[in-house]
C-alpha positions as CSV (number, residue, x, y, z in Angstrom):
1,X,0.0,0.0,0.0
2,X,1.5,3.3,-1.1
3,X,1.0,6.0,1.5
4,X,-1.2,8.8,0.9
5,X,-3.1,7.4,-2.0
6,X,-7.0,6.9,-1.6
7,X,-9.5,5.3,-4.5
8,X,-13.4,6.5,-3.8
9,X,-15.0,4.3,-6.7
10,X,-18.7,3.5,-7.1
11,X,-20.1,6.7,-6.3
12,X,-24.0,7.0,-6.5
13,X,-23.9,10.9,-7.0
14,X,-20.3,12.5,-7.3
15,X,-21.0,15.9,-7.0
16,X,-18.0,18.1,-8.2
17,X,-19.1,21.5,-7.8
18,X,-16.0,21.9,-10.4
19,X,-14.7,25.6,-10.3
20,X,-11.7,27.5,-9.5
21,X,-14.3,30.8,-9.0
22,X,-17.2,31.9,-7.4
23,X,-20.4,30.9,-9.3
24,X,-22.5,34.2,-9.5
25,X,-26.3,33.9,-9.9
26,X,-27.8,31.0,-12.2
27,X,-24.1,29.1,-12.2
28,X,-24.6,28.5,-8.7
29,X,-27.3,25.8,-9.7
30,X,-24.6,23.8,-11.6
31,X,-23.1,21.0,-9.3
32,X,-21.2,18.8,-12.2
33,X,-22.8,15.6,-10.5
34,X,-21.1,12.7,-12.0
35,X,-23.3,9.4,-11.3
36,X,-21.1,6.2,-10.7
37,X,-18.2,8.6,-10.0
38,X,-14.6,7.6,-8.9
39,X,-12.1,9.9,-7.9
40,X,-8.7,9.2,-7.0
41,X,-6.4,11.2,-4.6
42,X,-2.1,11.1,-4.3
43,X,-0.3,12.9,-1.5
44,X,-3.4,15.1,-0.6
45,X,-4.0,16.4,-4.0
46,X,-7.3,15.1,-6.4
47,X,-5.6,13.4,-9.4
48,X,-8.4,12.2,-10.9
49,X,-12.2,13.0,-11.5
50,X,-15.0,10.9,-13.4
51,X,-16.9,8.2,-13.8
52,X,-15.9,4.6,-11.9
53,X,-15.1,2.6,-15.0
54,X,-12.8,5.6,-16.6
55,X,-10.8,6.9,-13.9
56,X,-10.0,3.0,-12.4
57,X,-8.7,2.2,-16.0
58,X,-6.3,5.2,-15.8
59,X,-5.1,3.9,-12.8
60,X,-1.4,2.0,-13.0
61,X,-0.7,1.8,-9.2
62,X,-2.8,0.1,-6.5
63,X,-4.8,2.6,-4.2
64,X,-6.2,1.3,-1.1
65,X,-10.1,2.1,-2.3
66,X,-13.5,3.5,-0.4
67,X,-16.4,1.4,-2.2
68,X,-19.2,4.2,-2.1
69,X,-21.8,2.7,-3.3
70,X,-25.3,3.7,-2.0
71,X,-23.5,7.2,-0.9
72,X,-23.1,10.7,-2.1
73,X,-19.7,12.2,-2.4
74,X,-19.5,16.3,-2.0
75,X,-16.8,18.8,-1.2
76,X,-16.2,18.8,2.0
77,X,-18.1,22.5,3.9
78,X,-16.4,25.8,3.7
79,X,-17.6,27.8,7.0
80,X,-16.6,31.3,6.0
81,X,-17.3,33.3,9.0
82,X,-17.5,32.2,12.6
83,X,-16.2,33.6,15.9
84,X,-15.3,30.3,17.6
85,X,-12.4,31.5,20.0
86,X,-14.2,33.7,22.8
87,X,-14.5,33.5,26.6
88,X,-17.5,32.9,28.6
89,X,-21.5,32.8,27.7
90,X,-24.4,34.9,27.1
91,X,-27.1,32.5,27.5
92,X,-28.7,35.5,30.1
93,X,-29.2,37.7,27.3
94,X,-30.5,35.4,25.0
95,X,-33.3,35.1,27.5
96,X,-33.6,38.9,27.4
97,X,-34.0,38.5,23.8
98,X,-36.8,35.9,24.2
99,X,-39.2,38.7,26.2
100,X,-38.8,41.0,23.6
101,X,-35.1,43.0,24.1
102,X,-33.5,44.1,20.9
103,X,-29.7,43.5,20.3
104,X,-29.0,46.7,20.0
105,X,-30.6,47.9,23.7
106,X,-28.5,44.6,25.1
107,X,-25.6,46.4,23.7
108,X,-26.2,49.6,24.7
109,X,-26.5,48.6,28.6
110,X,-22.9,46.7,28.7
111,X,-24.6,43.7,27.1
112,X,-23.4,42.0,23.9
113,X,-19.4,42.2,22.5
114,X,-18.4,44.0,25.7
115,X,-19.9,41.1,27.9
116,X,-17.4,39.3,25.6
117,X,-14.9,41.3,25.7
118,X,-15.1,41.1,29.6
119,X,-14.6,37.2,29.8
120,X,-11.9,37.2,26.8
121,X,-9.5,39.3,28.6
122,X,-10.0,37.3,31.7
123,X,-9.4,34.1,29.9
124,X,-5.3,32.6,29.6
125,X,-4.5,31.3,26.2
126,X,-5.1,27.7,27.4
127,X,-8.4,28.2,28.6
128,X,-10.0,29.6,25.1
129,X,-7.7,26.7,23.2
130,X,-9.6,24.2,25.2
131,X,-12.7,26.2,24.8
132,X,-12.1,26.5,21.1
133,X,-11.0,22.6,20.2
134,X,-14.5,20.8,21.2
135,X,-16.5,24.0,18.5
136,X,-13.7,22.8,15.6
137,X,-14.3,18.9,16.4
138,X,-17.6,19.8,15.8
139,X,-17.7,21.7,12.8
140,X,-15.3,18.7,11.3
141,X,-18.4,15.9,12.7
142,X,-20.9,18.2,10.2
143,X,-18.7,18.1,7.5
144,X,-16.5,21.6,7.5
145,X,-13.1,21.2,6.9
146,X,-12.3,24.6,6.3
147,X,-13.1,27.5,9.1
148,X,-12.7,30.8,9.0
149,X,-12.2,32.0,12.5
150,X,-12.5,36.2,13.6
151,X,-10.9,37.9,16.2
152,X,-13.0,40.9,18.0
153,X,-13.0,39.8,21.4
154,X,-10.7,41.8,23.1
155,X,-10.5,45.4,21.5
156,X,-7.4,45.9,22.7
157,X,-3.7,44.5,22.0
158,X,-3.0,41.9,23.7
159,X,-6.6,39.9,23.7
160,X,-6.8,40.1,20.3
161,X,-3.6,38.8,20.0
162,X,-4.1,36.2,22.2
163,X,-7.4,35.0,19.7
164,X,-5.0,35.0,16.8
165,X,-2.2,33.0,18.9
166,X,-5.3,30.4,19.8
167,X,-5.9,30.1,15.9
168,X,-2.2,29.9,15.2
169,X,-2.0,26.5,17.4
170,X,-5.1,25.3,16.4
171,X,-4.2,25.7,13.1
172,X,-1.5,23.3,14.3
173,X,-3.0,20.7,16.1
174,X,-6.5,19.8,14.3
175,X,-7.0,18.6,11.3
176,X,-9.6,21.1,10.1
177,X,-7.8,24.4,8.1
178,X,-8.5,27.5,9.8
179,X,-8.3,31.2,8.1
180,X,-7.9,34.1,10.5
181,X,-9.5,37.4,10.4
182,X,-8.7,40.5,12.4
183,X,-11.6,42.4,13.5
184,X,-10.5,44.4,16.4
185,X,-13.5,47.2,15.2
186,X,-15.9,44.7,16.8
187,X,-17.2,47.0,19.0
188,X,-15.6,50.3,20.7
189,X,-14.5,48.8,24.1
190,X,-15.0,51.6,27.7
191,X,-11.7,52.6,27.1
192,X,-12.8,54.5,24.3
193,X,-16.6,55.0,25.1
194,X,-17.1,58.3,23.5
195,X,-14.1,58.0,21.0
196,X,-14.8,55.9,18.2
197,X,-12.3,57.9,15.7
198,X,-9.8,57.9,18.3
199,X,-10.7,54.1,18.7
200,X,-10.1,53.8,14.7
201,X,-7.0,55.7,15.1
202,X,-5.6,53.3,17.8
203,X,-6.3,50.8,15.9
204,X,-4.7,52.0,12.4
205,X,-1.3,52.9,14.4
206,X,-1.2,50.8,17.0
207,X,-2.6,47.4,16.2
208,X,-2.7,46.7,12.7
209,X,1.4,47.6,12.3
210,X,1.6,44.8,15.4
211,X,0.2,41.4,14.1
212,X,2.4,39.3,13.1
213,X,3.2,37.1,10.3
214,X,3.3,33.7,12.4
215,X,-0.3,34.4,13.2
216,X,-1.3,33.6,9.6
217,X,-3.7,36.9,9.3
218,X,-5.5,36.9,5.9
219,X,-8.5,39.3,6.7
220,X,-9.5,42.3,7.9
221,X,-13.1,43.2,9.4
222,X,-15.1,46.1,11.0
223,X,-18.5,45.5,12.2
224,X,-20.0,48.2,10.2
225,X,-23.3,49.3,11.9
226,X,-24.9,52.1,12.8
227,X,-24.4,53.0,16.9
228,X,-21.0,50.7,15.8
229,X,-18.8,52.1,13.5
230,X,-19.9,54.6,10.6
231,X,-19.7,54.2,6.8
232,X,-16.6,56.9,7.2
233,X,-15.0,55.4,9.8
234,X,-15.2,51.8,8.3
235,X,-13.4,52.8,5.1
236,X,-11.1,54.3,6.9
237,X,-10.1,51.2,8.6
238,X,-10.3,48.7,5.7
239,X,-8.1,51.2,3.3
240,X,-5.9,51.5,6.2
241,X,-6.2,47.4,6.6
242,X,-5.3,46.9,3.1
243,X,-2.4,49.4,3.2
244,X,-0.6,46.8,5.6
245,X,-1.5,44.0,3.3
246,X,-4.5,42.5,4.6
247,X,-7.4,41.0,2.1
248,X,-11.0,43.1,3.6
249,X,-14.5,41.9,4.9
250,X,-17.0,43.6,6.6
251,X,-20.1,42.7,8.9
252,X,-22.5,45.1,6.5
253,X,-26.1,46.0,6.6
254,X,-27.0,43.9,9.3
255,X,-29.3,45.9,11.5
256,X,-30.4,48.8,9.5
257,X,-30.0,49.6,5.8
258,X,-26.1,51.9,6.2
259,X,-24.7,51.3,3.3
260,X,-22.4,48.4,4.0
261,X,-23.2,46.5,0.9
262,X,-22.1,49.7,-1.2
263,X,-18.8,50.3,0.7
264,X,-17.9,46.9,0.3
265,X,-18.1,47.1,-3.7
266,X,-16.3,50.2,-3.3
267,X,-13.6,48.5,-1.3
268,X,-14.0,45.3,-3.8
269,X,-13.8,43.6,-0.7
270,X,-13.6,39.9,-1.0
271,X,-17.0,39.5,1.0
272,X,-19.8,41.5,2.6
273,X,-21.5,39.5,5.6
274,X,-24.9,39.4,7.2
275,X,-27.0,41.8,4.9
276,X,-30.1,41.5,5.9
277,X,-30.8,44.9,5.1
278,X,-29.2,45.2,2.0
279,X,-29.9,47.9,-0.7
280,X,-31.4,46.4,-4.2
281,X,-28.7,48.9,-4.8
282,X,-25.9,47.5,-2.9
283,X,-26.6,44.0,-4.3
284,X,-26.3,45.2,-7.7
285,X,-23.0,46.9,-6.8
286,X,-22.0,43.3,-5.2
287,X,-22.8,41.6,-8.0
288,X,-20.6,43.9,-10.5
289,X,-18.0,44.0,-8.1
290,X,-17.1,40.3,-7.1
291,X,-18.2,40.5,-3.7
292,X,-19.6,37.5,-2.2
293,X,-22.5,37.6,-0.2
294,X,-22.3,35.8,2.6
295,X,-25.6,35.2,4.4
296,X,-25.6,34.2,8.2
297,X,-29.4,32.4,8.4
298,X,-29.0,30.8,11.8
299,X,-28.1,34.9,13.2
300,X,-30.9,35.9,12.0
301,X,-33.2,32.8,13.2
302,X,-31.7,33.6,16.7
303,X,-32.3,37.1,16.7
304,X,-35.8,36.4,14.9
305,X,-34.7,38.8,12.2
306,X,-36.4,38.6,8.8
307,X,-33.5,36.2,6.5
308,X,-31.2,38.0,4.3
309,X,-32.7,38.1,0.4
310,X,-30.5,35.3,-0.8
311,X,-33.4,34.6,-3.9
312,X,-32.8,38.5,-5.0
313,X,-29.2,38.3,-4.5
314,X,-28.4,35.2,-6.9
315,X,-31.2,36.3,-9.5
316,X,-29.1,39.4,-9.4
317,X,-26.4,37.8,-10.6
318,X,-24.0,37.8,-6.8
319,X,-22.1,35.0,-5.8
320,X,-24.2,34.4,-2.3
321,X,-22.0,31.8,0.2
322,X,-23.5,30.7,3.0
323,X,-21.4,30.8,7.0
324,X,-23.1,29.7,10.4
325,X,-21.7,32.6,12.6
326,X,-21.0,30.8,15.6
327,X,-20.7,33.1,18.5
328,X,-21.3,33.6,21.8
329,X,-24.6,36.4,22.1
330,X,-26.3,36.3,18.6
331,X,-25.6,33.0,17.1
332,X,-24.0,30.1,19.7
333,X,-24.7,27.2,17.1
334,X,-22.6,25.9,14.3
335,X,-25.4,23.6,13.0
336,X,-24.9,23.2,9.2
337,X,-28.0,20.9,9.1
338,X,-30.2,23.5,10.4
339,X,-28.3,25.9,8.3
340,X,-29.1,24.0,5.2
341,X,-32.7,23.7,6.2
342,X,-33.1,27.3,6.5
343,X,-31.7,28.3,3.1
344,X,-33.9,25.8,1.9
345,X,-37.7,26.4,3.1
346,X,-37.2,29.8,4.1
347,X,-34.9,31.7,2.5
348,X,-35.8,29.9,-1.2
349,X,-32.8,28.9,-2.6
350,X,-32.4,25.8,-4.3
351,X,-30.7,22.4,-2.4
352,X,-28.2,22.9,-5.4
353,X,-27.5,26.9,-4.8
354,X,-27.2,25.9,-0.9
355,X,-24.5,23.4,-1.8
356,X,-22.9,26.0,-3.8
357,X,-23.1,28.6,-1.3
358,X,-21.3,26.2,1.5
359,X,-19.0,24.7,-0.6
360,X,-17.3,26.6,-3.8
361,X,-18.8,30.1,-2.7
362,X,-17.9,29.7,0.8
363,X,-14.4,29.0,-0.3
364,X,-14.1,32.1,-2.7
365,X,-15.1,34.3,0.2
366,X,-11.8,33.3,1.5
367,X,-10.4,33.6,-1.0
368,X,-9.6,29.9,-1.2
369,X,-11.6,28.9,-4.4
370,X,-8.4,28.3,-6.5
371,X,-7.4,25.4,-4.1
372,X,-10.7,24.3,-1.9
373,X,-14.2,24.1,-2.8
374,X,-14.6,21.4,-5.3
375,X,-13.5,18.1,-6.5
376,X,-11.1,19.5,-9.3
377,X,-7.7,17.7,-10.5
378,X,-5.4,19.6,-8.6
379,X,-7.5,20.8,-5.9
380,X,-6.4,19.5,-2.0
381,X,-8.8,16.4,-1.0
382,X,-11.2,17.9,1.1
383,X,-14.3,15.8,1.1
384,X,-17.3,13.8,2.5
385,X,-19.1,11.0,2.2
386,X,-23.5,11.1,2.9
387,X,-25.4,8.4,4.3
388,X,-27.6,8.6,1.4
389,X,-27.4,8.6,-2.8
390,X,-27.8,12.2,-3.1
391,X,-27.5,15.6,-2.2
392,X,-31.1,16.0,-2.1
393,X,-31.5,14.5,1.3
394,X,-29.3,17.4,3.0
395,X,-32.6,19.8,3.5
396,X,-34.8,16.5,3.0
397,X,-33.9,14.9,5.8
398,X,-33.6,18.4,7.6
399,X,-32.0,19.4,10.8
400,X,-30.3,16.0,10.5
401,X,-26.1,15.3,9.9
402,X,-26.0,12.7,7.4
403,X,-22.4,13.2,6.8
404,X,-21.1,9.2,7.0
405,X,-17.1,10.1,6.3
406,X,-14.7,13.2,6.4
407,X,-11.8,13.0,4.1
408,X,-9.3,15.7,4.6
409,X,-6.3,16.3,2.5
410,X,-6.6,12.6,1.5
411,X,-6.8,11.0,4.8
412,X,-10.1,9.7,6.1
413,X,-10.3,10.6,9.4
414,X,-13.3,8.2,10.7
415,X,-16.9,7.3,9.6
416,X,-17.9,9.6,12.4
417,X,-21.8,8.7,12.9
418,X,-21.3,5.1,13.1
């Protein structure tokens, strides 16, 4: 048996998702299914792609093989924006939330990030690691085996180094790949209650100069919201951010219509997150700009929010990507079965635009899509295997993980329900 090559033959429904892009609007529907697929993996890497009978006759070498008969083959689930490494709990205010309490008055009274914030700089570097482990073993049991991961927890120095130093082992120790993002303009911490340019200004001198390359930083983010931080004040960030480097998100349009959507476009930021209030304007700026949408359904399910316009964004022609948002106060579940479901029956996108959005979109919104996403010759083995024949039973068999087998970079890690 030569290491690190792996067979998957006999596939009921190999479904590629084959692109080295983000699909925008009707391309999202196309999957490439394959039926009776094979595909054969060397070293990590996908060196082969198509049906059983034609990729095991190319074959010269013996590969140790996964008879898949009966199951569906996907790539494996790009989250693409979660807050995973944090401190504490807020289950108090989601309570608050239950009676009627807005997220914005929890805020407002010390709630929210600054609860957050509170725990996070009281927690050592081995108490969010162990925190933080269990949430990625998790997201690897539903299938992700790429997770973006944001700072935005400290709003200072040395906490928010501390999140990114968390990552960086992580990143280490467990098999799932994780892509960090700075977003220090969270929230304005007390320090600067009152300040919020002179907050900015910290931020642009002191902190962005200071993180450091073995921290792996690819993105920037500013939560930019209205009682938050201003249109103004978020571009001058993100220019500021890209300056030193960084690639640029933003948390836009989430609570009222701002204008996040349209400074994003502006920026030709990679993506542009939560939009649930969204401009037809700003989606049409999205759309020509290459931003992805990325839609956050379980957020707005906690917060009993109306869902982000995901139909109106693909029929405009955006590449939409789909992320739990797993955090602490608006969102503490990283349930991509529930997720799925969502999309699905409320939000009305198609079981094959929901696939897209968690697996090729969610990959170009980290700017990933050249490497992760989809079963491409070339692209790393990321991967997993359903209980059932198609995709199809993802929102049919809703709320549900029928994910059988993880493959990651070519190594099955375990048939994890069984």
């Amino acid at each position: 048996m030569k290491e690190g090559k792996l067979l998957i033959r006999n596939i009921s429904q190999l479904v590629t998702c084959s692109g080295f892009a983000a699909k925008k609007g009707r391309e999202m529907s196309d999957l490439g299914i394959i039926e009776d697929g094979a595909v054969a993996i060397d070293n990590g890497r996908i060196t082969h792609v198509g049906p059983t009978e034609e990729v095991v006759s190319q074959l010269e070498d013996y590969y140790p093989e996964i008879d898949a008969r009966g199951k569906a083959l996907l790539p494996g689930f790009v989250d693409s924006h979660t807050h995973f490494v944090f401190g504490g709990y807020r289950e108090e205010e989601f309570s608050w939330r239950l009676r009627g309490d807005s997220y914005m008055s929890i805020m407002e009274r010390g709630g929210g990030i600054v609860n957050t914030m509170k725990a996070t700089r009281g927690s050592s570097f081995d108490a969010l690691y162990a925190a933080a482990r269990p949430r990625l073993d998790e997201f690897l049991q539903m299938g992700v085996t790429t997770v973006e991961g944001k700072s935005g927890y400290g709003l200072d120095l040395e906490t928010e180094a501390l999140q990114l130093q968390v990552m960086a082992a992580l990143r280490k120790d467990h098999p799932i790949d994780i892509v960090s993002t700075y977003l220090g303009p969270h929230a304005v911490p007390p320090e600067f209650a009152g300040r919020t340019d002179a907050f900015i200004d910290f931020l642009i001198r002191e902190a962005l100069p200071n993180i450091h390359p073995d921290w792996q930083v690819s993105f920037c983010d500013i939560f930019c919201e209205k009682g938050v931080f201003s249109i103004e004040q978020s571009e001058r960030f993100l220019q500021a951010a890209r300056e030193q480097g960084f690639a640029l998100k933003l948390h836009a349009d989430e609570i009222v219509p701002l204008g996040g959507a349209e400074l994003a476009a502006r920026l030709k930021a990679t993506s542009a997150d939560h939009l649930l209030h969204a401009s037809d304007e700003g989606i049409r700026q999205m759309a020509e700009n290459d931003v992805v949408a990325t839609l956050l359904p379980l957020t707005a399910f906690s917060l009993k929010e109306p869902y982000a316009r995901g139909r109106e964004m693909i029929d405009a022609g955006c590449a939409v990507a789909l992320a739990s948002d797993l955090n602490p106060g608006s969102c503490f579940s990283s349930s991509i079965p529930m997720l799925i479901a969502i999309a699905c029956i409320y939000m009305k996108l198609s079981p094959e635009e929901t696939v897209t959005a968690l697996t090729l979109n969610g990959a170009a919104a980290l700017g990933r899509a050249d490497r992760i996403g989809s079963i491409d010759v070339g692209k790393q083995a990321d991967m997993i295997l359903l209980q059932y024949p198609s995709y199809k039973f993802l929102p049919y068999h809703f709320g549900m993980n029928i994910v059988d087998t993880v493959i990651k970079r070519g190594e099955v890690l375990s048939s994890i329900n069984h």
